[in-house]
N, CA, C and O atoms as a DFTB+ gen file, in Angstrom:
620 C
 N C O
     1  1       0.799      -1.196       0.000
     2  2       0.000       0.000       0.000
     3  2       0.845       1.265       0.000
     4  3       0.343       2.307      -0.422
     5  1       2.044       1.241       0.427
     6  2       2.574       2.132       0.744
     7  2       3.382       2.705      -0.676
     8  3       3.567       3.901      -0.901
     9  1       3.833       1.547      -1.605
    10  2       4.191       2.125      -2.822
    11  2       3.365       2.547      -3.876
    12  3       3.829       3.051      -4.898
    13  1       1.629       2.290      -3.599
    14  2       1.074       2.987      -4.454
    15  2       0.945       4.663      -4.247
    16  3       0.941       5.486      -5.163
    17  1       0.851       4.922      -2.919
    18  2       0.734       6.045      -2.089
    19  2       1.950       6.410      -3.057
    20  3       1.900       6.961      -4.157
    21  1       3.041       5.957      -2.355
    22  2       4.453       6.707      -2.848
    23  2       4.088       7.342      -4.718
    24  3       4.440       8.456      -5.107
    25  1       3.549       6.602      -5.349
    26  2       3.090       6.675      -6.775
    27  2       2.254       7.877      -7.219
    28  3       2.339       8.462      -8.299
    29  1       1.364       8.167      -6.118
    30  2       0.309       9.007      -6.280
    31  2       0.881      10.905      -6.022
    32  3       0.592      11.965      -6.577
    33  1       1.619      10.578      -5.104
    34  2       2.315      11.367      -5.035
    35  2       3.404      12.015      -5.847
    36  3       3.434      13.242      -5.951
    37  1       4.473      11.096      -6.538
    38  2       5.135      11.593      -7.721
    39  2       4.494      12.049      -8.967
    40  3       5.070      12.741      -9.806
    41  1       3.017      11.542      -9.071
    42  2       2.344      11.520     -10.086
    43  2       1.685      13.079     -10.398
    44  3       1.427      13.489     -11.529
    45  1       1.443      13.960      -8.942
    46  2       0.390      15.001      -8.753
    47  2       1.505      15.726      -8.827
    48  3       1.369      16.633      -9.649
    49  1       2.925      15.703      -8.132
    50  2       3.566      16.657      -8.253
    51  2       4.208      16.636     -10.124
    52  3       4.514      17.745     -10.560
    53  1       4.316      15.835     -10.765
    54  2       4.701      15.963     -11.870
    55  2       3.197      16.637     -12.375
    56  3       3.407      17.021     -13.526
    57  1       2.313      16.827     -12.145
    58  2       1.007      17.261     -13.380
    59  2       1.213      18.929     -12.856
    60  3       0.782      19.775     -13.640
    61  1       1.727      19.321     -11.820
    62  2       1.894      20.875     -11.560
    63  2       2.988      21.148     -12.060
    64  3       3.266      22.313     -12.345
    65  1       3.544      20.481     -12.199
    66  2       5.138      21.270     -12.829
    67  2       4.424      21.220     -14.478
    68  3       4.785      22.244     -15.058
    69  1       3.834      20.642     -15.081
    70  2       3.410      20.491     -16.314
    71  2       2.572      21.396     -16.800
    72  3       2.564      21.935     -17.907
    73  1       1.747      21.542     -15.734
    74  2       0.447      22.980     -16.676
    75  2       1.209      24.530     -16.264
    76  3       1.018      25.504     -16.992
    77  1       2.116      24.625     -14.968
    78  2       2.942      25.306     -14.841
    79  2       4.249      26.089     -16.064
    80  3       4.730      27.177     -16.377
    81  1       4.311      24.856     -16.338
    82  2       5.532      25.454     -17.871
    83  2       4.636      25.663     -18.889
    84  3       4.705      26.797     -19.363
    85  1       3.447      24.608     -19.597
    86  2       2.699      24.531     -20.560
    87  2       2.061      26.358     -20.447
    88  3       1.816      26.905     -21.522
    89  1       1.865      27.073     -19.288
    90  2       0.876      28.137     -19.491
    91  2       1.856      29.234     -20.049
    92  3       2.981      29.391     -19.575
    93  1       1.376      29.955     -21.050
    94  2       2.130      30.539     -22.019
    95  2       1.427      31.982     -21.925
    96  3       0.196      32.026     -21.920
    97  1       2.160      33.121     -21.853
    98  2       1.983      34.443     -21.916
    99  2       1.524      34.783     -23.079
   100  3       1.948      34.198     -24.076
   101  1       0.815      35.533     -23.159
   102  2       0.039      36.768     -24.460
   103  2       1.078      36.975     -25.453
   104  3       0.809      36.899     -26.651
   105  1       2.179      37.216     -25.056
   106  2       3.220      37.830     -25.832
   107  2       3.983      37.079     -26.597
   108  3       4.374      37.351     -27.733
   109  1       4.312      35.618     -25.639
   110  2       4.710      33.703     -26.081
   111  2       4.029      33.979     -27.543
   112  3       4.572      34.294     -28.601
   113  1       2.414      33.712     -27.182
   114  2       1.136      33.352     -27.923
   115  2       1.399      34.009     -29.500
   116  3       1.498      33.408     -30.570
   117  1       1.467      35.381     -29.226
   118  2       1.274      36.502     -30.217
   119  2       2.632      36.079     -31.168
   120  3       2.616      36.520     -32.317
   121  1       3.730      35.304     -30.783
   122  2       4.784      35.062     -31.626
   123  2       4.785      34.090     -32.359
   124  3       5.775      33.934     -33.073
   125  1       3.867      33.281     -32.414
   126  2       3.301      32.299     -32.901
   127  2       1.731      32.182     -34.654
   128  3       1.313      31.325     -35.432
   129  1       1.514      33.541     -34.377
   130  2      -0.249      33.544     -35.246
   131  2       0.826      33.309     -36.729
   132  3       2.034      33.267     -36.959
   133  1      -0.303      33.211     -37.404
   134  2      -0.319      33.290     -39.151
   135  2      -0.614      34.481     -39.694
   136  3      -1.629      35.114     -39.403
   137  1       0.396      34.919     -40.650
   138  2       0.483      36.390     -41.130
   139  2      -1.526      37.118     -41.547
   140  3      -1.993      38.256     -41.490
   141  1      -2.210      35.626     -41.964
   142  2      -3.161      36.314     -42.032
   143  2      -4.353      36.315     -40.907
   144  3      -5.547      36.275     -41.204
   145  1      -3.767      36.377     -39.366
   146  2      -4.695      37.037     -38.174
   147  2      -5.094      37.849     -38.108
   148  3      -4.588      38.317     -37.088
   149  1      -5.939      38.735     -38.586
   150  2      -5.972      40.146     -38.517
   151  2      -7.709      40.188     -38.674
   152  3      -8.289      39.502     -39.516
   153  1      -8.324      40.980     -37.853
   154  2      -7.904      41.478     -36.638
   155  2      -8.250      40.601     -35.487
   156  3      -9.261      39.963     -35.194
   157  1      -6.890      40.803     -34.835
   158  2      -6.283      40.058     -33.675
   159  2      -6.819      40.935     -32.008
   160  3      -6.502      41.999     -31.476
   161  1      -7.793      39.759     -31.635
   162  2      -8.369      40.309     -30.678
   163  2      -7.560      40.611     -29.322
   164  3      -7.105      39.610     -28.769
   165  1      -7.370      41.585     -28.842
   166  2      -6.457      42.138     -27.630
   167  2      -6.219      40.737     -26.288
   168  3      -6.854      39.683     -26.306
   169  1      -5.356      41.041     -25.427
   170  2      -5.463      40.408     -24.565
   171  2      -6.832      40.130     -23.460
   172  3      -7.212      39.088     -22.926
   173  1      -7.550      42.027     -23.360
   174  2      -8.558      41.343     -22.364
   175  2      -9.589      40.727     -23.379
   176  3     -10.135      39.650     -23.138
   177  1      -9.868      41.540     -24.671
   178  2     -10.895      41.024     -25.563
   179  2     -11.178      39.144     -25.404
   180  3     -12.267      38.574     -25.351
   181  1      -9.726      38.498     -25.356
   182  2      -9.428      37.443     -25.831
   183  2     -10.308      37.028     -24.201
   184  3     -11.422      36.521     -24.331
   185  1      -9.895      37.207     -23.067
   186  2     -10.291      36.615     -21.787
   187  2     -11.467      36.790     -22.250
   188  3     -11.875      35.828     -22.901
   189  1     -12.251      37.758     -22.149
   190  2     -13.923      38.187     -22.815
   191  2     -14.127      36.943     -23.342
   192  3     -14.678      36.141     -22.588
   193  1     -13.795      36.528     -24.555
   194  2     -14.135      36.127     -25.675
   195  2     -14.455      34.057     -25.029
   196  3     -15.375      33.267     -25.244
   197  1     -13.285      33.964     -24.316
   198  2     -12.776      32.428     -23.967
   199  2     -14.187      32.474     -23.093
   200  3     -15.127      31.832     -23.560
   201  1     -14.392      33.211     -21.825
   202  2     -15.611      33.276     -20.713
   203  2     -16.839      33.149     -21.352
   204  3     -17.747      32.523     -20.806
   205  1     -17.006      33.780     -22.682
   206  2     -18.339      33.984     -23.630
   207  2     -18.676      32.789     -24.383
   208  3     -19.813      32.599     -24.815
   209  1     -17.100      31.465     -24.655
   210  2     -17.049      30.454     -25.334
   211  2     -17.506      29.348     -24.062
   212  3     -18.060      28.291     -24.364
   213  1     -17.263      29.648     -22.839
   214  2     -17.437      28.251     -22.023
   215  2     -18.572      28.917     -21.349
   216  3     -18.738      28.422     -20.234
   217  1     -19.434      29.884     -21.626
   218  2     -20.508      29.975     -21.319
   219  2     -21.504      29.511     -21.726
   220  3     -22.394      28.970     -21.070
   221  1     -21.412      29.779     -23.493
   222  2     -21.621      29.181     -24.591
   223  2     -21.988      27.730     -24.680
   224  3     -23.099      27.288     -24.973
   225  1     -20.579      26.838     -24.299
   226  2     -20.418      25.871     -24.739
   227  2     -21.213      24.717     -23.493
   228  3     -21.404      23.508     -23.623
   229  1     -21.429      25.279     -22.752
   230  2     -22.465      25.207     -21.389
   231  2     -24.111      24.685     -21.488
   232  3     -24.521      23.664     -20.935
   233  1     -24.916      25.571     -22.275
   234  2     -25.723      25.664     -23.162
   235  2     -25.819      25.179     -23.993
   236  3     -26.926      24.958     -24.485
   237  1     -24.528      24.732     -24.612
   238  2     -24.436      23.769     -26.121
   239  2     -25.208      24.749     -27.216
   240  3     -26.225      24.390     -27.809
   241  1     -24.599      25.987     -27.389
   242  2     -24.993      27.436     -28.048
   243  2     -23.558      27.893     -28.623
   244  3     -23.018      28.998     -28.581
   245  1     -22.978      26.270     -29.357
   246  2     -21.778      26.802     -29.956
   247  2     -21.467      25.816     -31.696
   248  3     -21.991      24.713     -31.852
   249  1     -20.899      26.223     -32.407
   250  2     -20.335      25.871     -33.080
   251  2     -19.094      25.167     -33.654
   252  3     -18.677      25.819     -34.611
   253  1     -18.585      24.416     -33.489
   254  2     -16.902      24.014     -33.486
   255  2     -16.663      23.529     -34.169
   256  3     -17.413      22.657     -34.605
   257  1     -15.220      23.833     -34.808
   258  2     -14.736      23.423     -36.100
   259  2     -15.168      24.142     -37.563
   260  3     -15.989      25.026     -37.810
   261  1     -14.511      23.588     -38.181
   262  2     -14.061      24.514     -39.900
   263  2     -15.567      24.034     -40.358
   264  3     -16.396      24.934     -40.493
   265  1     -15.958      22.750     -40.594
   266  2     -16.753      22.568     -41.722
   267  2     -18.554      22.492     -40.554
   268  3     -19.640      22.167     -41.033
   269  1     -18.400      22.757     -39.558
   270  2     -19.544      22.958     -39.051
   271  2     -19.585      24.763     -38.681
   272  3     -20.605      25.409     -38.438
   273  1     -18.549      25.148     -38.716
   274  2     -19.268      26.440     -38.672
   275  2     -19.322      27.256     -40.113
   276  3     -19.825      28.374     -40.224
   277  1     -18.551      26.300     -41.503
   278  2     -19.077      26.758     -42.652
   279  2     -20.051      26.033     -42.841
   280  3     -19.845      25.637     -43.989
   281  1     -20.919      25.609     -42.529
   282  2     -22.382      24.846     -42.904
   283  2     -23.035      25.795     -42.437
   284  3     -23.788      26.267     -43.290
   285  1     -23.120      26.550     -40.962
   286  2     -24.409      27.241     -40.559
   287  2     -23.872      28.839     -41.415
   288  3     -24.525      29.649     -42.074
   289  1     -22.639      28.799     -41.089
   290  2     -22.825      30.144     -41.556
   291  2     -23.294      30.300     -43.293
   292  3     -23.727      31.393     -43.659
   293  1     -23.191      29.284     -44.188
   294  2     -23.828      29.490     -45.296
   295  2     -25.549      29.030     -45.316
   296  3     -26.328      29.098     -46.267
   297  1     -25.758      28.636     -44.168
   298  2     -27.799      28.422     -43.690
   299  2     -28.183      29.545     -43.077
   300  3     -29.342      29.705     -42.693
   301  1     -27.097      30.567     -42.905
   302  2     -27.734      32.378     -42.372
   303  2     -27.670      31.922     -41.101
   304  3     -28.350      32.607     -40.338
   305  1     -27.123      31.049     -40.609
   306  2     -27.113      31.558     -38.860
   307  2     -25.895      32.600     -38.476
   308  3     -24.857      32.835     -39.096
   309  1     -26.537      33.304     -36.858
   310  2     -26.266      34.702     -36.616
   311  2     -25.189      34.085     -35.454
   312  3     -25.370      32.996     -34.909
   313  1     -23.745      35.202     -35.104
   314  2     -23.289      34.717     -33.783
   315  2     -22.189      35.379     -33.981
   316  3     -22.158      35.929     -35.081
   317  1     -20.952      35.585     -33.094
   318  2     -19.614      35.782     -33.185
   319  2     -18.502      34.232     -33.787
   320  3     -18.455      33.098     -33.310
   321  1     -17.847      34.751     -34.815
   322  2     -16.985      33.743     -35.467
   323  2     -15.631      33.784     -34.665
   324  3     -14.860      34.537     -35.261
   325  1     -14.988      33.186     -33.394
   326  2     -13.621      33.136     -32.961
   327  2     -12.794      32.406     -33.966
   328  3     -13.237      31.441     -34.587
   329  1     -11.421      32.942     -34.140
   330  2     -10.815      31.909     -35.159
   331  2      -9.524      31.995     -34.229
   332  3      -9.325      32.889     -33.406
   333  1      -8.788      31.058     -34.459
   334  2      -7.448      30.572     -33.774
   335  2      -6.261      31.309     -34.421
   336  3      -6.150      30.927     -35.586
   337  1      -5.376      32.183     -34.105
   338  2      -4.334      32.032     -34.943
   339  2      -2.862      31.554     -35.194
   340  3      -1.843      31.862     -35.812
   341  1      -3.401      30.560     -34.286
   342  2      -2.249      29.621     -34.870
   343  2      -2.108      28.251     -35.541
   344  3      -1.387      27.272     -35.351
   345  1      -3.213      28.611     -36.518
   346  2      -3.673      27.039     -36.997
   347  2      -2.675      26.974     -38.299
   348  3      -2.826      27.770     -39.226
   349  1      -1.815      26.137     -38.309
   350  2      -0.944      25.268     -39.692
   351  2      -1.642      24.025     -40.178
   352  3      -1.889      23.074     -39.436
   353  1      -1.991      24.081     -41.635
   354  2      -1.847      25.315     -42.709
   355  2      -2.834      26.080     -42.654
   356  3      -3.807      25.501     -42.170
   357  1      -3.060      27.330     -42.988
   358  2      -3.600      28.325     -43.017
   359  2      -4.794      28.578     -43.990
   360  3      -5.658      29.447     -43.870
   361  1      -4.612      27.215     -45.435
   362  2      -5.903      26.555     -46.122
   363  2      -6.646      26.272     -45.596
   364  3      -7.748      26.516     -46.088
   365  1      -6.623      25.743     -44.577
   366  2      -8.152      24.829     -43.720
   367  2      -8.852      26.055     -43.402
   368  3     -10.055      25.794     -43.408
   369  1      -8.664      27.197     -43.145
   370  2      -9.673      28.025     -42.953
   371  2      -9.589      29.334     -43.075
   372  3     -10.106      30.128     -42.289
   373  1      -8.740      29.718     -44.356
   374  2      -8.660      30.812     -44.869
   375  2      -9.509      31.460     -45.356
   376  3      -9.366      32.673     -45.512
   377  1     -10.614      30.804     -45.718
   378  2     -11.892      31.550     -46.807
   379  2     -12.843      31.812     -45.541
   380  3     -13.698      32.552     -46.026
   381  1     -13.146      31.638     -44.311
   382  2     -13.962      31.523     -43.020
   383  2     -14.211      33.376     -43.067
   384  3     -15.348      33.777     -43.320
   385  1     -13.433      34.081     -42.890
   386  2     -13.314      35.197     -43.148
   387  2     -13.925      35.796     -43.881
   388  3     -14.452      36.832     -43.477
   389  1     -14.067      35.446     -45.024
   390  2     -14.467      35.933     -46.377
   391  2     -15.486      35.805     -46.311
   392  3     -16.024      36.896     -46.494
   393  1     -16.799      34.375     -45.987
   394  2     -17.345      34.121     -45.799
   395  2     -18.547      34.922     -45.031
   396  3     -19.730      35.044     -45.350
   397  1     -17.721      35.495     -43.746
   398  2     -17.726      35.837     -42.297
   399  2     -18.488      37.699     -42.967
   400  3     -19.619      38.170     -42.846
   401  1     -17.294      38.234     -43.596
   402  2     -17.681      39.838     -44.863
   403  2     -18.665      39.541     -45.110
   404  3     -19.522      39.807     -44.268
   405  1     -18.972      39.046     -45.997
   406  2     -19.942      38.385     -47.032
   407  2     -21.375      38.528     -46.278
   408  3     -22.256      39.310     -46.635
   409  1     -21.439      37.826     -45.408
   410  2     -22.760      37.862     -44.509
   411  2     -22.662      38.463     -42.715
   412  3     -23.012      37.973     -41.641
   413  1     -21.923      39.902     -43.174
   414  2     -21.458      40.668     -42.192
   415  2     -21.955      40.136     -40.839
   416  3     -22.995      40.446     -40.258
   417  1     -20.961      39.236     -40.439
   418  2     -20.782      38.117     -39.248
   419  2     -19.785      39.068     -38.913
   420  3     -19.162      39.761     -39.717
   421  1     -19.593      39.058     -36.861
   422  2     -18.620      39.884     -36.930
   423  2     -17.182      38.539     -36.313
   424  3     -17.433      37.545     -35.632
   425  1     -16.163      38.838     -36.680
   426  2     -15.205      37.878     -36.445
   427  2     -13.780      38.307     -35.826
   428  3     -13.239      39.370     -36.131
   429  1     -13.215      37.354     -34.906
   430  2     -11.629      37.622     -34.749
   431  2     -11.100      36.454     -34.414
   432  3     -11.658      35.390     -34.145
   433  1      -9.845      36.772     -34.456
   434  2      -8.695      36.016     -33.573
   435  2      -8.718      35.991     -32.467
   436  3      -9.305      36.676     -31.630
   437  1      -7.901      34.982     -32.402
   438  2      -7.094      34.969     -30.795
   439  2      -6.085      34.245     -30.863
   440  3      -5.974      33.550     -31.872
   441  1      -5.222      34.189     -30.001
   442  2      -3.713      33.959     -30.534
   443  2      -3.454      32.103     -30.495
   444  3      -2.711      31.391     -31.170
   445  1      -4.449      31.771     -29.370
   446  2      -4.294      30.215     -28.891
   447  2      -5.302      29.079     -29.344
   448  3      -6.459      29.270     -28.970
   449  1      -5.065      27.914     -30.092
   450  2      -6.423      27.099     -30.541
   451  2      -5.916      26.202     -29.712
   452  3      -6.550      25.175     -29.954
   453  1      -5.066      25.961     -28.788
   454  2      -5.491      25.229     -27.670
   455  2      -6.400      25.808     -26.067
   456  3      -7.040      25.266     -25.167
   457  1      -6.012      27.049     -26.393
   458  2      -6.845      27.264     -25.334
   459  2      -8.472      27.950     -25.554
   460  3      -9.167      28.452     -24.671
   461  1      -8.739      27.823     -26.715
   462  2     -10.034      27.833     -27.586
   463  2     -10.848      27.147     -27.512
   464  3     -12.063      27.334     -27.450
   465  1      -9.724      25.491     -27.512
   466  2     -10.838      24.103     -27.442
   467  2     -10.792      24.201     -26.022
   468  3     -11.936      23.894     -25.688
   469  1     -10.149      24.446     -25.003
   470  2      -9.988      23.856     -23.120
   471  2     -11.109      25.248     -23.248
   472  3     -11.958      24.365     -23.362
   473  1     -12.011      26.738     -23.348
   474  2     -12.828      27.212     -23.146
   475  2     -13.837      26.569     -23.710
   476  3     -14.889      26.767     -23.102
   477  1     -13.932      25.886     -24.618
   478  2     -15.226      24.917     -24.982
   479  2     -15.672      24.029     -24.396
   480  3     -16.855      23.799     -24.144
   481  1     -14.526      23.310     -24.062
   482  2     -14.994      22.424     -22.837
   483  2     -14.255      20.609     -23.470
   484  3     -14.569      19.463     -23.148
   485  1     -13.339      21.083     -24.330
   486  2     -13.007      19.791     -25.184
   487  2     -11.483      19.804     -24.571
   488  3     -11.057      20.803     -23.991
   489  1     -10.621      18.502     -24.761
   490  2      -9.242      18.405     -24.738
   491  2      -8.774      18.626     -26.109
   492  3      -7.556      18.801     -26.053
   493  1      -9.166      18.691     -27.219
   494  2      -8.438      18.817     -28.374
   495  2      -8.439      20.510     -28.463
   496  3      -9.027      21.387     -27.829
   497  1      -7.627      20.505     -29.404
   498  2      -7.413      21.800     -29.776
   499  2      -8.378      22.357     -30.639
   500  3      -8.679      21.428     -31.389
   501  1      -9.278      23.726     -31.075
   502  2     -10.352      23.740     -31.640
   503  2      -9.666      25.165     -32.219
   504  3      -9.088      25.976     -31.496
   505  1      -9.885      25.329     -33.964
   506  2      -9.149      26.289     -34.834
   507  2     -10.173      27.032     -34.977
   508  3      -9.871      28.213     -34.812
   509  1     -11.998      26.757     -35.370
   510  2     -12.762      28.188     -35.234
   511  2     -14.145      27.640     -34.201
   512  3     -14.315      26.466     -33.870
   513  1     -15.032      28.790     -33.816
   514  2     -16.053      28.445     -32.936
   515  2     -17.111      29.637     -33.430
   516  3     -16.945      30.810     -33.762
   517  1     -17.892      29.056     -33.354
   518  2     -19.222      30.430     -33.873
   519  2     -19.789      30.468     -32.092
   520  3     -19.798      29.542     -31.280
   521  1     -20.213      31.881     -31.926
   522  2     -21.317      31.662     -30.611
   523  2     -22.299      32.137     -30.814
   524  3     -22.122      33.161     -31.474
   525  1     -23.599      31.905     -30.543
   526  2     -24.759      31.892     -31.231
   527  2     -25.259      32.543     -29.832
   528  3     -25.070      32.202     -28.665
   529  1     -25.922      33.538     -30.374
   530  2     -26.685      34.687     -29.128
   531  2     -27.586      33.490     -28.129
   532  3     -27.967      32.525     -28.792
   533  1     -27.873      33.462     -26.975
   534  2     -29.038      33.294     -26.423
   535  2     -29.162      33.936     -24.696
   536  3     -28.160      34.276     -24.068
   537  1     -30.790      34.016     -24.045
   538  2     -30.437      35.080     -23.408
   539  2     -29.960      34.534     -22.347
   540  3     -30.629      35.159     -21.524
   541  1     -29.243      33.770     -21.668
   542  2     -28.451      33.503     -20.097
   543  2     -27.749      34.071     -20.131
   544  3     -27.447      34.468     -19.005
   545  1     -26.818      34.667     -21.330
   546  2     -25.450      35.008     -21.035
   547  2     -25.438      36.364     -22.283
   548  3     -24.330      36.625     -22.752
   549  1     -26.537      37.114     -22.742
   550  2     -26.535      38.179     -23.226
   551  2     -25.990      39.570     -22.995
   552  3     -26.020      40.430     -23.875
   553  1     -25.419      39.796     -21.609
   554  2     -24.735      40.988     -21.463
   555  2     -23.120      40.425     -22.014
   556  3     -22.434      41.321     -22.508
   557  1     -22.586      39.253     -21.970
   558  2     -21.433      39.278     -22.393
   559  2     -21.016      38.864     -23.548
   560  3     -19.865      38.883     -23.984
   561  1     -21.988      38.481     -24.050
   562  2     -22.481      38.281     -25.668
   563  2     -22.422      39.657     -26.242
   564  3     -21.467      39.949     -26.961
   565  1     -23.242      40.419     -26.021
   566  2     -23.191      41.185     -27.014
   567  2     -22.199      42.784     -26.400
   568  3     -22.404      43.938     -26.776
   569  1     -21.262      42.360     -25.496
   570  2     -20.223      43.524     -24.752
   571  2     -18.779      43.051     -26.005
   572  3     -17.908      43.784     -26.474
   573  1     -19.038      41.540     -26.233
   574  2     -18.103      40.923     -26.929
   575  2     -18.198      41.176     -28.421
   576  3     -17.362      41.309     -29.314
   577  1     -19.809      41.197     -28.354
   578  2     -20.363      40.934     -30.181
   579  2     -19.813      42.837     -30.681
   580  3     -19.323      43.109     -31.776
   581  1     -20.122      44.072     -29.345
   582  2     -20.046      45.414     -29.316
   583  2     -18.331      45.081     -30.172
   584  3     -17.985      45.033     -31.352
   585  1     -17.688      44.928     -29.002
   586  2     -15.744      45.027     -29.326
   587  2     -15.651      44.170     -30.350
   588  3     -14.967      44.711     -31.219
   589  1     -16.051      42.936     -30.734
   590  2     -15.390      42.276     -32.112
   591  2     -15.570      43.091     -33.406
   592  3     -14.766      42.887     -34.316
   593  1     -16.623      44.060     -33.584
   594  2     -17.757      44.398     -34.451
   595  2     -16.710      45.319     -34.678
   596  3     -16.260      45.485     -35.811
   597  1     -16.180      46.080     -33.452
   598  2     -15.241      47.636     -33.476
   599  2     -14.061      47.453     -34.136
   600  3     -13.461      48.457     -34.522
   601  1     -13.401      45.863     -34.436
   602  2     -12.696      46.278     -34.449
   603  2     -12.264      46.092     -35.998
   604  3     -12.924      45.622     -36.926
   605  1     -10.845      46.649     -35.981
   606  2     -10.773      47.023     -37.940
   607  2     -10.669      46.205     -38.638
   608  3      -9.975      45.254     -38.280
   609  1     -11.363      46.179     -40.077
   610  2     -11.105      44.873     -40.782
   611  2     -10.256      45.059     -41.875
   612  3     -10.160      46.118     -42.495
   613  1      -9.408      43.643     -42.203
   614  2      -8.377      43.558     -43.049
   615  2      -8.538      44.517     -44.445
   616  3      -9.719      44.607     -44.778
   617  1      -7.890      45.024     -45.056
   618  2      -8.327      45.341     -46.372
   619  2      -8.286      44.420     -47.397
   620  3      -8.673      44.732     -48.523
């Protein structure tokens, strides 16, 4: 009994030293996007944005992934488009954007698609997320939908 104990113990202290190094600064993050991030939602925007996704994703009032959030968004559904920017290659969801113009959706970045999918509520890493208005969580919905909307779009 005593060497499983002993086990449990090496085991917990190795998982803190691990999310400890793994947690990566804004600035880490930002050295990392694809030339075409733009516009790249700020640091608090981004906290906003993650709180608005696992609020979201709570409700099951979300979208995830490339080819499910190009399905609704070409069926006219309404919401904020998050996109990752650090997804390689930069084909899988380069046209999302365009798309996004097109049926003046308002959209951004954020620097991390791992910490995109851990606000959804998934272990994988997740490259875009639509959030679809509903009212539990409408003041931070649309404080988020206000700042994404503001901010400038690519030419």
């Amino acid at each position: 009994m005593t060497k499983i104990k002993k086990e449990k113990v090496v085991e917990e202290e190795a998982g803190t030293t691990e999310t400890g190094t793994t947690e990566k600064s804004y600035q880490e993050l930002i050295a990392n996007i694809n030339p075409i991030a733009n516009p790249l939602a700020s640091k608090k925007l981004s906290k906003k944005l993650y709180k608005c996704v696992k609020k979201a994703s709570k409700l099951k009032q979300i979208r995830r992934g490339v080819k499910e959030v190009q399905k609704f968004i070409n069926k006219g559904e309404t919401g904020i488009v998050v996109l990752a920017g650090d997804t390689l290659p930069i084909e899988v969801y380069c046209h999302l954007p365009v798309m996004c113009e097109d049926r003046n959706l308002p959209y951004a970045y954020i620097p991390s698609k791992v910490d995109l999918g851990s606000s959804a509520g998934s272990k994988r890493p997740t490259c875009v997320i639509m959030i679809k208005p509903h009212d539990d969580y409408k003041e931070s919905y649309d404080e988020c939908f206000q700042e994404v909307s503001a901010l400038p779009k690519p030419l």
